[in-house]
C-alpha positions, 0 to 999 in steps of 0.5 A: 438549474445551473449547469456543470461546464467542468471539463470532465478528464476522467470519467467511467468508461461506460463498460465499467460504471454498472460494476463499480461500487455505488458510492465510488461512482459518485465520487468519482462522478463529483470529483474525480473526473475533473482531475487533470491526470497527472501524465497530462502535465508536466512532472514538478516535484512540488506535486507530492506536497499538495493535496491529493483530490482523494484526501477528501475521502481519508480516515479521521486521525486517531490519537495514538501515544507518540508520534515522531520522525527520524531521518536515517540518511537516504530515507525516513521513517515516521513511528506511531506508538500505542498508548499506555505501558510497553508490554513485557519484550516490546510491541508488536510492530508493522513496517509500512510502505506506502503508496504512490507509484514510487513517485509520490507520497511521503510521510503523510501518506496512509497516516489516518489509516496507519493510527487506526492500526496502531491504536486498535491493533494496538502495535508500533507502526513504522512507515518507510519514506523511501527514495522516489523517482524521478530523482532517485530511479529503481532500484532505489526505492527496493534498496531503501525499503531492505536498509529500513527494514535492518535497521529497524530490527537491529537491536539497538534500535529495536530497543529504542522503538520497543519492538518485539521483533518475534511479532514483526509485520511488514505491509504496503499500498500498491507500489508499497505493495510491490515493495512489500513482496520484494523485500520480504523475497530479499529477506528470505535470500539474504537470510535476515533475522528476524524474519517478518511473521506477516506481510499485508499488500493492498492492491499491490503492483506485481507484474511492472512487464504488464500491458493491455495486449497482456494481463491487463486486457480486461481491466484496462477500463479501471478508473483512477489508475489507467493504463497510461497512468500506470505507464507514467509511473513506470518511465518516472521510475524505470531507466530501462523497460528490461528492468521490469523483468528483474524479480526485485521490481516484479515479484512475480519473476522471483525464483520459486523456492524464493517465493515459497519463504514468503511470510503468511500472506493478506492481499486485498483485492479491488475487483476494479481495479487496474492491479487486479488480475496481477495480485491474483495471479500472485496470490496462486503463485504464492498459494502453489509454493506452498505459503498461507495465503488469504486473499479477499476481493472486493466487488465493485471498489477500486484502487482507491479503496484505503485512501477512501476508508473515511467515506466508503463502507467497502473501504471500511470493511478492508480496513477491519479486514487488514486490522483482523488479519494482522492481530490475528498474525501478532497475537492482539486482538481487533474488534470492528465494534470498537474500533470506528472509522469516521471521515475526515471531516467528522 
């Protein structure tokens, strides 16, 4: 029997294993922890373009009706539109944020998942490629996301994206999370309309001042996005550590009359998960403010749960739950039966 001489960077932390989800845990355990860290080398901006060793476990592409990029200046966005005829006052629409610790991700990013919600939520989808750091440092990323957003629903463009901007929902993955919760805070304080109806944050950043001396001390052991990885993406996208404490890079310091005009609120939980303690105590603050908020946690998944959709049955379960969540909010309709979610390789 041949022997495994793979040198293993990242591999559960004993106190953790018996926690996780069985089918992480052997996915972590085949692959992920022979991945070289990211902070354990030196940072090349190539390094958003290759492949992430977690595209093994993505959503297979749905065919949606068009799928097309626009360049707006600072930023892109990419729109996936559903088939058939545009409904009377345009579709129902969700602006993305996506994932990567404002550092990595682009375009490509969610995009399996992103289908899946277009076709089956039956909605226009538009993923934001904000600016990321290092080059372009906070608040780059926040301002990025606003200028998106106006843009999107200024009539003219609205018009062009046939989007009923009555039915407008915005959501994102982890540092997308954060970016979520900060611009639907600088919606309400600038007094946009339209305002989003729902905002959707999975395994959201909150609290960018977090530690493991602090809120992280009892999920410090979390696989995949630790400590000091957490840190990497900070110092990539913070100048100076204070700037964490601004309530537009940490929503949980956002004033509360503020936070009480948050939309109706889902956040997806994974219960191993470096993010965990912070997206529920934002969930409580957002709770005590008065704003509809639903949280589900999932035993055992990690901060890994979307982007291993195609492959893990609790991942799946988050993507029927989000979907669910959201055609409630934009009055379509979702149903799990008829709506599969098959790997990538399928």
């Amino acid at each position: 029997m041949a022997t495994d001489t793979r040198e293993a960077h990242q591999p559960i932390h004993l106190s953790i294993r018996s926690s996780l989800d069985s089918e992480y845990a052997t996915f972590h355990d085949e692959h992920i922890q022979y991945v070289l860290p990211s902070e354990a080398t030196p940072w090349d901006p190539k390094s958003r373009d290759r492949p992430s060793p977690m595209a093994l476990g993505d959503q297979k592409h749905v065919e949606v009706g068009a799928v097309f990029d626009k360049d707006i200046g600072n930023f892109q966005v990419r729109v996936f539109t559903p088939e058939g005829a545009t409904p009377e006052g345009g579709w129902p629409a969700l602006i993305w944020l996506h994932g990567g610790g404002w550092v990595m991700g682009g375009l490509g990013s969610e995009n399996g998942f992103l289908k899946h919600v277009c076709k089956y939520v039956n909605c226009v989808v538009v993923s934001v490629n904000y600016r990321h750091a290092p080059e372009h440092v906070y608040p780059a990323a926040a301002n990025d996301v606003l200028e998106a957003f106006q843009w999107i629903v200024e009539d003219n463009n609205s018009e062009t994206l046939c989007i009923n901007t009555s039915k407008l929902a915005i959501g994102g993955l982890s540092a997308g999370g954060c970016l979520t919760a900060i611009l639907s805070l600088k919606i309400s304080k600038l007094a946009i309309l339209p305002k989003p109806v729902f905002q959707v944050m999975i395994c959201p950043v909150i609290d960018n001042t977090a530690t493991t001396d602090t809120i992280w001390y009892g999920s410090q052991h979390a696989p995949w996005l630790t400590p000091s990885r957490m840190t990497w993406y900070r110092e990539k996208y913070f100048s100076l550590p204070s700037e964490a404490a601004n309530w537009d890079a940490s929503p949980c310091f956002a004033p509360p009359d503020l936070q009480a005009k948050s939309p109706k609120t889902f956040i997806g939980v994974s219960e191993c998960d470096l993010l965990a303690p912070e997206a529920l105590r934002y969930a409580e603050v957002l709770e005590q403010a008065g704003v509809d908020t639903t949280v589900k946690v999932y035993k055992g998944a990690t901060h890994s749960i979307l982007v291993l959709a195609g492959i893990h049955q609790i991942g799946k379960k988050l993507v029927h739950d989000v979907c669910g969540a959201l055609s409630q909010a934009l009055g379509t309709l979702y149903d799990a039966s008829e709506a599969p979610i098959l790997p990538l390789t399928s």
